[in-house]
mmJSON file of the N, C-alpha and C atoms, coordinates in Angstrom:
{"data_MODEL":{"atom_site":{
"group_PDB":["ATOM","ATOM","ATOM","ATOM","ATOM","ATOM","ATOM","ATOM","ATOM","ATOM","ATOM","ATOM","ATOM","ATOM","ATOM","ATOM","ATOM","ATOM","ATOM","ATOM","ATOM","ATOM","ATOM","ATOM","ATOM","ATOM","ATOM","ATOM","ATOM","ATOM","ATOM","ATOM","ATOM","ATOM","ATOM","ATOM","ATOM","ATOM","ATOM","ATOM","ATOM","ATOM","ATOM","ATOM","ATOM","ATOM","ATOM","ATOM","ATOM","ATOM","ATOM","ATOM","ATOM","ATOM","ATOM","ATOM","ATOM","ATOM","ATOM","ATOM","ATOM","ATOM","ATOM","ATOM","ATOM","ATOM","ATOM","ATOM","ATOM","ATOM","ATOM","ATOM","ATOM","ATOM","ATOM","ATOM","ATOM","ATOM","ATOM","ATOM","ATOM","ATOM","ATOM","ATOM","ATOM","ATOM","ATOM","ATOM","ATOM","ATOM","ATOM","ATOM","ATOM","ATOM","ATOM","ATOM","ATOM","ATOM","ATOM","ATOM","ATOM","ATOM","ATOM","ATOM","ATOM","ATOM","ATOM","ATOM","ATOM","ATOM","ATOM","ATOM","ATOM","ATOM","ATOM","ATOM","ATOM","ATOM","ATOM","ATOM","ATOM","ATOM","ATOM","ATOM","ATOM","ATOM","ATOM","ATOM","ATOM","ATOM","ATOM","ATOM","ATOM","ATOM","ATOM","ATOM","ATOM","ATOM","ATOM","ATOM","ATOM","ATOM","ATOM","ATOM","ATOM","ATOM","ATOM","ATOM","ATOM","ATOM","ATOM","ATOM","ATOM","ATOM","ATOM","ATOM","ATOM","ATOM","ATOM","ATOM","ATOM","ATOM","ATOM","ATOM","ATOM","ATOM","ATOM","ATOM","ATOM","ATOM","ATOM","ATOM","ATOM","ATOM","ATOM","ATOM","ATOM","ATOM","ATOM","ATOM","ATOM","ATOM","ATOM","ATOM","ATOM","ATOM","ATOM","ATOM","ATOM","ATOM","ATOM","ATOM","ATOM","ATOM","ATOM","ATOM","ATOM","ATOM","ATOM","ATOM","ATOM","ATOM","ATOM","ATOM","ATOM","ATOM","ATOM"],
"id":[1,2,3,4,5,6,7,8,9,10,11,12,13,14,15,16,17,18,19,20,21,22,23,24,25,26,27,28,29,30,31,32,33,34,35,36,37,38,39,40,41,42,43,44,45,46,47,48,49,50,51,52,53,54,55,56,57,58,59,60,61,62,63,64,65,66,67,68,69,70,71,72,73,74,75,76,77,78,79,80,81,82,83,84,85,86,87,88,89,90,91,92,93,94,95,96,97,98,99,100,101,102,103,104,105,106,107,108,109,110,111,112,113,114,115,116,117,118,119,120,121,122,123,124,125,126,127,128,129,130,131,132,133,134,135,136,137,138,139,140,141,142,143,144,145,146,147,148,149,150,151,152,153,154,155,156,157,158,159,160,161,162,163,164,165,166,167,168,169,170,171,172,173,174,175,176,177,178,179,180,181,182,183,184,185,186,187,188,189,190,191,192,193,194,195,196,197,198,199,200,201,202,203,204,205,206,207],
"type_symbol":["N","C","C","N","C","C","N","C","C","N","C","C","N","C","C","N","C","C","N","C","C","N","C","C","N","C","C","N","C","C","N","C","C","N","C","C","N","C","C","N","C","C","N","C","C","N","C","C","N","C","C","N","C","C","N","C","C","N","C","C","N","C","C","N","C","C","N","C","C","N","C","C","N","C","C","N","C","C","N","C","C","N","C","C","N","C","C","N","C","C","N","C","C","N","C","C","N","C","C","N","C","C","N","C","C","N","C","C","N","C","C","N","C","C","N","C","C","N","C","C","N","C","C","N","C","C","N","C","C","N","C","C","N","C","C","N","C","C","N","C","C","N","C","C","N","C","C","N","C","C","N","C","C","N","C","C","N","C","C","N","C","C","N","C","C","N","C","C","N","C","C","N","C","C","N","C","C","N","C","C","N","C","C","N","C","C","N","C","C","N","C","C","N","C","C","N","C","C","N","C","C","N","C","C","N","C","C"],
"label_atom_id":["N","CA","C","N","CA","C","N","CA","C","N","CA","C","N","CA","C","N","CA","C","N","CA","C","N","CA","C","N","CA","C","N","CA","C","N","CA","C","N","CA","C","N","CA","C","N","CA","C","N","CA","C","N","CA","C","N","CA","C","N","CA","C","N","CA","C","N","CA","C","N","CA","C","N","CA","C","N","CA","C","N","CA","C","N","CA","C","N","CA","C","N","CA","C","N","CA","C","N","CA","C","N","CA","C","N","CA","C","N","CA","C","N","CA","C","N","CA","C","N","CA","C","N","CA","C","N","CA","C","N","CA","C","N","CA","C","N","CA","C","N","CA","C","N","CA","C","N","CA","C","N","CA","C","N","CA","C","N","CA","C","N","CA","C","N","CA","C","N","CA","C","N","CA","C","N","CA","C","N","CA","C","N","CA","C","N","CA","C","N","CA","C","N","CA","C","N","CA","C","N","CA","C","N","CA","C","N","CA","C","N","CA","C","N","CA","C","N","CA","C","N","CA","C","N","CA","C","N","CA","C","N","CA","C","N","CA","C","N","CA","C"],
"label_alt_id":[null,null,null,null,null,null,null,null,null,null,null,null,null,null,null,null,null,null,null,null,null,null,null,null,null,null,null,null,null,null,null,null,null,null,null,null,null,null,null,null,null,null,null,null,null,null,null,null,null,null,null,null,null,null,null,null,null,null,null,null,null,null,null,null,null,null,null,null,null,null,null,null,null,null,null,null,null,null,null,null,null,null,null,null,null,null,null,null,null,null,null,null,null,null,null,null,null,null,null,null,null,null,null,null,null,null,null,null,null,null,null,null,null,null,null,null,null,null,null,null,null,null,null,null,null,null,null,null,null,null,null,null,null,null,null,null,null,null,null,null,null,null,null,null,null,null,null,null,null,null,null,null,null,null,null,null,null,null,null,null,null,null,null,null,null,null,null,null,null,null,null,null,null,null,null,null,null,null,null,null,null,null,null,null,null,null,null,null,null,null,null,null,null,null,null,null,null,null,null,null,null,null,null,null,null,null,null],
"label_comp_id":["UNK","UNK","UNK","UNK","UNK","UNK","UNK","UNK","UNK","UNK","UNK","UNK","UNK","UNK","UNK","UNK","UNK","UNK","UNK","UNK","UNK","UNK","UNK","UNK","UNK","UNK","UNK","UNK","UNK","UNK","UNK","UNK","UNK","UNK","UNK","UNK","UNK","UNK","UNK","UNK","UNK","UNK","UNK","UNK","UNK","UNK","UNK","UNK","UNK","UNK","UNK","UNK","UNK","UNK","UNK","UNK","UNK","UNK","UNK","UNK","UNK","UNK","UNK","UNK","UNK","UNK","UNK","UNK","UNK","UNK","UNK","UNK","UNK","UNK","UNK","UNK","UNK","UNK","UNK","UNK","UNK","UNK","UNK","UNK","UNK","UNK","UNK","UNK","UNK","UNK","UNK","UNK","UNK","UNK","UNK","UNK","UNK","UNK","UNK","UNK","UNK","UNK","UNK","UNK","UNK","UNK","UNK","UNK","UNK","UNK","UNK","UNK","UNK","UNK","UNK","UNK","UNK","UNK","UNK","UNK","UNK","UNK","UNK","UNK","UNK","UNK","UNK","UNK","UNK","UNK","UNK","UNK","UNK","UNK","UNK","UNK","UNK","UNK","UNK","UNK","UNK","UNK","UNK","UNK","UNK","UNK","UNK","UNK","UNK","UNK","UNK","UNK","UNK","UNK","UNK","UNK","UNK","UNK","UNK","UNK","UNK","UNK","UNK","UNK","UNK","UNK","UNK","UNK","UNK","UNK","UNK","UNK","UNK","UNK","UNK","UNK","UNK","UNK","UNK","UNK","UNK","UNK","UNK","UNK","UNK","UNK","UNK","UNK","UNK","UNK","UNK","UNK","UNK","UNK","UNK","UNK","UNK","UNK","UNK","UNK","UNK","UNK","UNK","UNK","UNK","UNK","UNK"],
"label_asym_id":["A","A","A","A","A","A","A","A","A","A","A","A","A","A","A","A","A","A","A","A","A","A","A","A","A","A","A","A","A","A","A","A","A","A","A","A","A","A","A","A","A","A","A","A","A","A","A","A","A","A","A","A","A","A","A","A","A","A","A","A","A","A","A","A","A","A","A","A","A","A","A","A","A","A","A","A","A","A","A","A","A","A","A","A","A","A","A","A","A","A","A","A","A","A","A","A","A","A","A","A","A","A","A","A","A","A","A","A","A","A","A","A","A","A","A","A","A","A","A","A","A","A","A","A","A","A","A","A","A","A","A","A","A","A","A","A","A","A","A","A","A","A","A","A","A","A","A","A","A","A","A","A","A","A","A","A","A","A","A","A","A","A","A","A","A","A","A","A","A","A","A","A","A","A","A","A","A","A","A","A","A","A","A","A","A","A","A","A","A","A","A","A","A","A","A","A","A","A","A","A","A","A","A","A","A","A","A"],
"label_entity_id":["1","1","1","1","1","1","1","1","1","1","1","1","1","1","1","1","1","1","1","1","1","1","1","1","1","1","1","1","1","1","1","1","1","1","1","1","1","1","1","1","1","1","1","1","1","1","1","1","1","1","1","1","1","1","1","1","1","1","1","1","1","1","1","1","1","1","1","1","1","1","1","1","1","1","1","1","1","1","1","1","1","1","1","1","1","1","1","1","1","1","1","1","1","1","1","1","1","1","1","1","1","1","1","1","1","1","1","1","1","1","1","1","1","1","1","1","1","1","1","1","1","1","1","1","1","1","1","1","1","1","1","1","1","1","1","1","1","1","1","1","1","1","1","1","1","1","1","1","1","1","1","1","1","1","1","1","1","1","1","1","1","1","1","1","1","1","1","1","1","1","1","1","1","1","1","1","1","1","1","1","1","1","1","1","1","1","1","1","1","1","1","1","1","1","1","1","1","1","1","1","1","1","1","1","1","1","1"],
"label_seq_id":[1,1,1,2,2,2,3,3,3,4,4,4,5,5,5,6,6,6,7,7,7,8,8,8,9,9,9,10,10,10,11,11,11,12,12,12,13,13,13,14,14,14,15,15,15,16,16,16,17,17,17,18,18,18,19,19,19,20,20,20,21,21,21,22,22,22,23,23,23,24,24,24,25,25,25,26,26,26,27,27,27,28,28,28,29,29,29,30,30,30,31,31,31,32,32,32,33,33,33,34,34,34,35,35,35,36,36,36,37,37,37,38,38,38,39,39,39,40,40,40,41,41,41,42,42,42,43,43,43,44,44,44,45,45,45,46,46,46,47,47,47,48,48,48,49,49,49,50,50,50,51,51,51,52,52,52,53,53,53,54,54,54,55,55,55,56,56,56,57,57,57,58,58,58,59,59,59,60,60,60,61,61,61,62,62,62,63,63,63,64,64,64,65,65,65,66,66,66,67,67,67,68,68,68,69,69,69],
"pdbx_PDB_ins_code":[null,null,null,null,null,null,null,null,null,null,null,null,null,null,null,null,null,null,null,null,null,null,null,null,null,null,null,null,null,null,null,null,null,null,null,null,null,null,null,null,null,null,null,null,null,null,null,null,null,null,null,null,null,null,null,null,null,null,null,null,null,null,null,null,null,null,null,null,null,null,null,null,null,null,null,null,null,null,null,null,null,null,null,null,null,null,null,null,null,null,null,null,null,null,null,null,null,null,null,null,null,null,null,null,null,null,null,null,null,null,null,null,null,null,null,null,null,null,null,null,null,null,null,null,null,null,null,null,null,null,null,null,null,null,null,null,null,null,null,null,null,null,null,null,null,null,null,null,null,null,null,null,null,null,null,null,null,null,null,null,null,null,null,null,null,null,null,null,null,null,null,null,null,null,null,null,null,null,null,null,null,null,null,null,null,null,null,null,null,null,null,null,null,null,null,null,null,null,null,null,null,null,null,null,null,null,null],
"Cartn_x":[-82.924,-82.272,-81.289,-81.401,-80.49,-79.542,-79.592,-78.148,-77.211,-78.166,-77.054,-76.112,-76.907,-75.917,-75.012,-75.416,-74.684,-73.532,-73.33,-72.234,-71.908,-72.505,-71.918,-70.852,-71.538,-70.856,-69.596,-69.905,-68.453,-67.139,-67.982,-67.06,-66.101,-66.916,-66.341,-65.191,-66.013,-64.753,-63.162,-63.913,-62.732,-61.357,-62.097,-61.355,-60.313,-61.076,-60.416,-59.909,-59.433,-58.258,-57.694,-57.62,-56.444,-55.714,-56.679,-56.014,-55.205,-55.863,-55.287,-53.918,-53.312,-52.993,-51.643,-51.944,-50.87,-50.021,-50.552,-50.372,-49.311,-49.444,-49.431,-47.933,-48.239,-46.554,-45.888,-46.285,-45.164,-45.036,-45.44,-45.178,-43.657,-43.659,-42.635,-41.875,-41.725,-41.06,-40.459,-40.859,-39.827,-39.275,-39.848,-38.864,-37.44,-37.968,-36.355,-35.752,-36.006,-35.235,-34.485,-35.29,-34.769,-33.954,-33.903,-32.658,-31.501,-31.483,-30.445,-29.473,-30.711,-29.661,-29.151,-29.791,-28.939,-27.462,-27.928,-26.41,-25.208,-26.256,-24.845,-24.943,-25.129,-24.95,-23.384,-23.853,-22.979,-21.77,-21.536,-20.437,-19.288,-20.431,-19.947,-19.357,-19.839,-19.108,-17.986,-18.105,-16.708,-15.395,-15.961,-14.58,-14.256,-15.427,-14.982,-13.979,-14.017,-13.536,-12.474,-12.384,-10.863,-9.935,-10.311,-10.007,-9.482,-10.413,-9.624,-8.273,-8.847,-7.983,-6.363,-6.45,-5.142,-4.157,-5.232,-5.034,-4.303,-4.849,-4.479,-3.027,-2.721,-1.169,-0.678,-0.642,0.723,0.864,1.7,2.367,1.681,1.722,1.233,-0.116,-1.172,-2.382,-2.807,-2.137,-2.39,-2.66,-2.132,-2.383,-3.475,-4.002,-5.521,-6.555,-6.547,-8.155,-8.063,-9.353,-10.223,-10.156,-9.763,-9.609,-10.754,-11.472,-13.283,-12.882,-12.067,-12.028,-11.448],
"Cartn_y":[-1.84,-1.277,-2.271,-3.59,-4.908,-4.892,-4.419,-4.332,-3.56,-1.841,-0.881,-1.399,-1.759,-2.377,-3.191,-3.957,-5.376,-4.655,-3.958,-2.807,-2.39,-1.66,-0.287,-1.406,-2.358,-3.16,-3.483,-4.137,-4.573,-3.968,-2.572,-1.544,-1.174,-0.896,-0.778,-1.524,-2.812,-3.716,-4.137,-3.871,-3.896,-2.702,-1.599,-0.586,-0.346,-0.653,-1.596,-2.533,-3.603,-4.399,-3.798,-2.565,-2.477,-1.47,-0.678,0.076,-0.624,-1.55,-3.016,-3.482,-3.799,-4.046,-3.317,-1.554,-0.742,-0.375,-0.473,-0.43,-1.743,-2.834,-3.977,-3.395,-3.367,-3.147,-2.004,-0.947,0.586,-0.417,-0.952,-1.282,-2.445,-3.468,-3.837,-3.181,-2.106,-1.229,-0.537,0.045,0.347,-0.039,-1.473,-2.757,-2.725,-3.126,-2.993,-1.911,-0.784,0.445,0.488,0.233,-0.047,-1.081,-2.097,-2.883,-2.994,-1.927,-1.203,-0.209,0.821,1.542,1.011,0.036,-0.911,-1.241,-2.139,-2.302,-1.444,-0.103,0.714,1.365,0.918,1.535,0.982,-0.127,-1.508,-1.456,-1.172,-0.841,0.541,1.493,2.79,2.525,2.03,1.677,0.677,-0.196,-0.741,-0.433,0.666,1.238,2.804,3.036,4.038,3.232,1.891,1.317,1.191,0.366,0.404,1.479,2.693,3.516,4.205,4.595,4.684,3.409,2.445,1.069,1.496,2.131,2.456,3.715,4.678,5.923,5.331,4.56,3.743,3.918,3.219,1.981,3.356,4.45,5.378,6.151,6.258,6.994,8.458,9.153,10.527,10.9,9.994,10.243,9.122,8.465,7.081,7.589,8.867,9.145,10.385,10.753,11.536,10.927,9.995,8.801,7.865,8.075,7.564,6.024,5.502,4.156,3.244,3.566,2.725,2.521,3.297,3.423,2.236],
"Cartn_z":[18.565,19.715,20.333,20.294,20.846,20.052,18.609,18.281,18.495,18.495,18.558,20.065,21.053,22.422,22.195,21.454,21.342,20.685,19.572,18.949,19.765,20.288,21.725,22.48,22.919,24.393,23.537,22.065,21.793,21.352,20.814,20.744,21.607,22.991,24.657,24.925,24.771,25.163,24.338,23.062,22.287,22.818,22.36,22.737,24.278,25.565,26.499,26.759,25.394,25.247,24.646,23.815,23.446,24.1,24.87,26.321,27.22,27.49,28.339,27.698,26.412,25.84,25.885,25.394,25.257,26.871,27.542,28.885,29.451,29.243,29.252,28.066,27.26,26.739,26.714,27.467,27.976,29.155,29.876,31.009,30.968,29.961,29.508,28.639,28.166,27.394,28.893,29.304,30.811,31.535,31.883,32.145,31.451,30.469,29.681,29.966,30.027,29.854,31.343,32.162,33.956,34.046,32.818,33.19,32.377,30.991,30.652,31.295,32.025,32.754,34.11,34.626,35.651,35.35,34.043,33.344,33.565,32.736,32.573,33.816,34.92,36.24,36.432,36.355,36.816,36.374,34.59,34.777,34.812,34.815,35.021,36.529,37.281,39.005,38.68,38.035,37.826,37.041,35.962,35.538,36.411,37.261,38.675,39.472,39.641,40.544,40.256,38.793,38.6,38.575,38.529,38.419,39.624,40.372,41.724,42.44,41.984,42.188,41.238,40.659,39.625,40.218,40.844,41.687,42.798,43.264,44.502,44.667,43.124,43.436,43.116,42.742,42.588,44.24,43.85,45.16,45.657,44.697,44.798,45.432,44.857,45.394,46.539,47.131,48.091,48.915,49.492,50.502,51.026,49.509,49.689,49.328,49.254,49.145,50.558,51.044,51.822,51.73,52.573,53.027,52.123,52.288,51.775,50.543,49.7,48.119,47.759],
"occupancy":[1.0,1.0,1.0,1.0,1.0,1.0,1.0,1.0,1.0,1.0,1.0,1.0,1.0,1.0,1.0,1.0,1.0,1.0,1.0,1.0,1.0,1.0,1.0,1.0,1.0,1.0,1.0,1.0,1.0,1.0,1.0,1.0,1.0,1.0,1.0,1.0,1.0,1.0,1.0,1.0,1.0,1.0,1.0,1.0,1.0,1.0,1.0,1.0,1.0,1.0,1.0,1.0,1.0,1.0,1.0,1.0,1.0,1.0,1.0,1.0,1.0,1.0,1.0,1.0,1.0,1.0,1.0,1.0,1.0,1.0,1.0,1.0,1.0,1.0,1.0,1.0,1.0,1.0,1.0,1.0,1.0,1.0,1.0,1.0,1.0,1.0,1.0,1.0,1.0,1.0,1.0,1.0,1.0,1.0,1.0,1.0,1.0,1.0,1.0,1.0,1.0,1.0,1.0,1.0,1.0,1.0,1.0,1.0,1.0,1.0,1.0,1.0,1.0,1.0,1.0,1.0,1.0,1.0,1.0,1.0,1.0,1.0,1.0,1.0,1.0,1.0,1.0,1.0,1.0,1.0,1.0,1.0,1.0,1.0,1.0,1.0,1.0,1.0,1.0,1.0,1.0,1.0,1.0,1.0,1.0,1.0,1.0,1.0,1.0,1.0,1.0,1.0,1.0,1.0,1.0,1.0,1.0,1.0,1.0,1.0,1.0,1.0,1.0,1.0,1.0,1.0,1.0,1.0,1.0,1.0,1.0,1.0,1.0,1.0,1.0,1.0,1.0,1.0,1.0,1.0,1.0,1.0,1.0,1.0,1.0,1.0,1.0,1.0,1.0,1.0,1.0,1.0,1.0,1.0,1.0,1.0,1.0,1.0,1.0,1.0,1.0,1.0,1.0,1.0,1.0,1.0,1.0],
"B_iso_or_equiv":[0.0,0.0,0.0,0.0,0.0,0.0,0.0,0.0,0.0,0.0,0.0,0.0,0.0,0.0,0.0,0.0,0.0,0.0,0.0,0.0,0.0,0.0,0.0,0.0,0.0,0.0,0.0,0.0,0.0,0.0,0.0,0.0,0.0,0.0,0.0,0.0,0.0,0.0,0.0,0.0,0.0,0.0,0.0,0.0,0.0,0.0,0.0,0.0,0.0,0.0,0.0,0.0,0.0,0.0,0.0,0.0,0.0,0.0,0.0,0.0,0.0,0.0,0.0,0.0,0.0,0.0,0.0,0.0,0.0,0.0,0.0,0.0,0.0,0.0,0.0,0.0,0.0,0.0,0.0,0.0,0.0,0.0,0.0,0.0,0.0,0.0,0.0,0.0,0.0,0.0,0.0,0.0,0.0,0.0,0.0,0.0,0.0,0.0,0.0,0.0,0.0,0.0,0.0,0.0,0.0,0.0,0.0,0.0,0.0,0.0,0.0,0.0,0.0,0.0,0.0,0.0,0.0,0.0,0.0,0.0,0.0,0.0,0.0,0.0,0.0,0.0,0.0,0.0,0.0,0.0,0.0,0.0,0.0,0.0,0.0,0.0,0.0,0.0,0.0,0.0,0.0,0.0,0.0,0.0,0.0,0.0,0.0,0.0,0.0,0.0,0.0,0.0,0.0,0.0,0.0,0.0,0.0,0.0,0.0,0.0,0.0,0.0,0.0,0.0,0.0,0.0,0.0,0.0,0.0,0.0,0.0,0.0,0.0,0.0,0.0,0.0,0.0,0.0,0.0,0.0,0.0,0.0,0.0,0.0,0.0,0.0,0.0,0.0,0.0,0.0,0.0,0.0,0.0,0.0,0.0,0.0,0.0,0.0,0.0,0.0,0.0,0.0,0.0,0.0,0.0,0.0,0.0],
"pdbx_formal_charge":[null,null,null,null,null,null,null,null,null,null,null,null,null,null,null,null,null,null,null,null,null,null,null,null,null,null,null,null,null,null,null,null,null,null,null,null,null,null,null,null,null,null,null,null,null,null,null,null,null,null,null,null,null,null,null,null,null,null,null,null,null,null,null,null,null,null,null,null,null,null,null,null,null,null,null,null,null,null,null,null,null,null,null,null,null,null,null,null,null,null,null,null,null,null,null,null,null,null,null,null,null,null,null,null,null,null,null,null,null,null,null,null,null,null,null,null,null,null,null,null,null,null,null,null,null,null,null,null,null,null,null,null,null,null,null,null,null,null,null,null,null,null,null,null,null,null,null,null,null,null,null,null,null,null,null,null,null,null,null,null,null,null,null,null,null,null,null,null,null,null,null,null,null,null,null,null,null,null,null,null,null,null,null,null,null,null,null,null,null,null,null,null,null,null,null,null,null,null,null,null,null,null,null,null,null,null,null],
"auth_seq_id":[1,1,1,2,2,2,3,3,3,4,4,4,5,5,5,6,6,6,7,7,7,8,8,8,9,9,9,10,10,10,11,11,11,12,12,12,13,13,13,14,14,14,15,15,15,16,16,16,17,17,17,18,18,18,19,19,19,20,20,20,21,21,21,22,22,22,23,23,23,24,24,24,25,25,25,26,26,26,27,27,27,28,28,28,29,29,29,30,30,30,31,31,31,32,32,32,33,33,33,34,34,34,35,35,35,36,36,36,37,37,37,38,38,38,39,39,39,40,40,40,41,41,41,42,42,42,43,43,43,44,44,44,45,45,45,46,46,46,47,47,47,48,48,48,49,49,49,50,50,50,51,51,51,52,52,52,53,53,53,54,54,54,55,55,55,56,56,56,57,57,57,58,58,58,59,59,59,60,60,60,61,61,61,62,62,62,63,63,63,64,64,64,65,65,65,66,66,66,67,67,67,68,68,68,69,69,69],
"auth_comp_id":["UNK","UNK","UNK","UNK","UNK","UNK","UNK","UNK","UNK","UNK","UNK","UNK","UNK","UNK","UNK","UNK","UNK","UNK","UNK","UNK","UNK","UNK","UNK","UNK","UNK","UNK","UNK","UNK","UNK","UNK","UNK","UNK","UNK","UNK","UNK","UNK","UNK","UNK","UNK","UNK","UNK","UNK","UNK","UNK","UNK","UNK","UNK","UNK","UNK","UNK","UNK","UNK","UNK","UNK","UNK","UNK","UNK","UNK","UNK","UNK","UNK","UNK","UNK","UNK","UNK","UNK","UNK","UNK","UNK","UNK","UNK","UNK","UNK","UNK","UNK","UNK","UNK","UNK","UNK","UNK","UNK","UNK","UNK","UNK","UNK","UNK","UNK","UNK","UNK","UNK","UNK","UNK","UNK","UNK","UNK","UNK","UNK","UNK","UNK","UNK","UNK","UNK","UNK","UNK","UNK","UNK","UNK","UNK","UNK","UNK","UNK","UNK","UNK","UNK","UNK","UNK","UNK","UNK","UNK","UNK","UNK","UNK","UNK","UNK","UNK","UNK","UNK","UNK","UNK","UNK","UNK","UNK","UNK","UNK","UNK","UNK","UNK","UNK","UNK","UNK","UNK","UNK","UNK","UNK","UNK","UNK","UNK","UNK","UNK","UNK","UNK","UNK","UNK","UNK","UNK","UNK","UNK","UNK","UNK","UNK","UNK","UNK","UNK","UNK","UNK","UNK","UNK","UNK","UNK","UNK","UNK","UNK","UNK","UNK","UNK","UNK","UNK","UNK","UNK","UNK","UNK","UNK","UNK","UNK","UNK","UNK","UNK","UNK","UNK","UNK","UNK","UNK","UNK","UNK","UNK","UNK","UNK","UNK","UNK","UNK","UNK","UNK","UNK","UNK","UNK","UNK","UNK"],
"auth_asym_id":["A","A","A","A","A","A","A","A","A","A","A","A","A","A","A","A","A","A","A","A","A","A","A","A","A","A","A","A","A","A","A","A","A","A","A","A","A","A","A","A","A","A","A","A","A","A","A","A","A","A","A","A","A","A","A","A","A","A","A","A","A","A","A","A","A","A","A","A","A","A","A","A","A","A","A","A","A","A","A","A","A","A","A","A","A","A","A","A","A","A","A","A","A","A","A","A","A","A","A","A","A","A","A","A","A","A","A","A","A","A","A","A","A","A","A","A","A","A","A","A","A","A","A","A","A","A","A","A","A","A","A","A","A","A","A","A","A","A","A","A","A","A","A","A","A","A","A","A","A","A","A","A","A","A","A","A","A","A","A","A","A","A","A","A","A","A","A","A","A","A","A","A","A","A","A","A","A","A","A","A","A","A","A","A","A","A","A","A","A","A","A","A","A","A","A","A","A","A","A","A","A","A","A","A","A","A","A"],
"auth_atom_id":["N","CA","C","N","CA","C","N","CA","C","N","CA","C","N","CA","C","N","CA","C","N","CA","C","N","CA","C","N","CA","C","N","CA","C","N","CA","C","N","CA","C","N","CA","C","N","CA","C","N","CA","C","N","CA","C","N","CA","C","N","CA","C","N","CA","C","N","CA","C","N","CA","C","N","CA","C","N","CA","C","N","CA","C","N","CA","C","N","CA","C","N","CA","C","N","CA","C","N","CA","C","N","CA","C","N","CA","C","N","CA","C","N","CA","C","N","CA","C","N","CA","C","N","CA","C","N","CA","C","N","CA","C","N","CA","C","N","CA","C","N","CA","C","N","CA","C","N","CA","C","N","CA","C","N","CA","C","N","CA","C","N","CA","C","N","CA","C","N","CA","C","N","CA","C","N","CA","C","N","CA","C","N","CA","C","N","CA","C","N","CA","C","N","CA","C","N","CA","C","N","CA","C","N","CA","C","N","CA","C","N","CA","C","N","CA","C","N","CA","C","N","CA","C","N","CA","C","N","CA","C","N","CA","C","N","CA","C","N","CA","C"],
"pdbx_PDB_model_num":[1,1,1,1,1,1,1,1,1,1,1,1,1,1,1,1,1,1,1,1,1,1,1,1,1,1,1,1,1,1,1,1,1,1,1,1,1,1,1,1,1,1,1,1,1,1,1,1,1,1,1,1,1,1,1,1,1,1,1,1,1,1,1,1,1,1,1,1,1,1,1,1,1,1,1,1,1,1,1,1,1,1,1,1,1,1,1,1,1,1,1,1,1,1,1,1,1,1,1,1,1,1,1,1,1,1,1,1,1,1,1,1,1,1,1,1,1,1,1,1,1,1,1,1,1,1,1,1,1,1,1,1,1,1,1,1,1,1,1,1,1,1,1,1,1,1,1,1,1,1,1,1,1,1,1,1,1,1,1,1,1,1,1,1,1,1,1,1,1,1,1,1,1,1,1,1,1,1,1,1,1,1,1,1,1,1,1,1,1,1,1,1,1,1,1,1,1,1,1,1,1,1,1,1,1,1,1]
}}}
């Protein structure tokens, strides 16, 4: 009977490191993914920017964009 436990317990625990484990790397697997699309936050706003910044300098539209732009 002391063995089947001693099995049981290590079974348990095994199996809860590797729960521990997979968790432990989706958790860095989403990391990354949250600081990819940061990236491409980053520069989707900067070729918005330049962009309005280009709108800017012509004549035609200077004067229907909002100061802030």
């Amino acid at each position: 009977m002391q063995s089947l436990y001693t099995t049981l317990v290590s079974t348990v625990t095994t199996l809860l490191a590797i729960l521990a484990a997979a968790v432990a790397a989706y958790f860095v697997f989403l990391q990354d993914r949250a600081a990819q699309y940061d990236t491409k936050v980053e520069q989707d706003v900067a070729a918005i920017r330049e962009a309005v910044f280009a709108l800017r300098m012509s004549w035609t539209v200077n004067s229907f964009l909002p100061p802030e732009f």
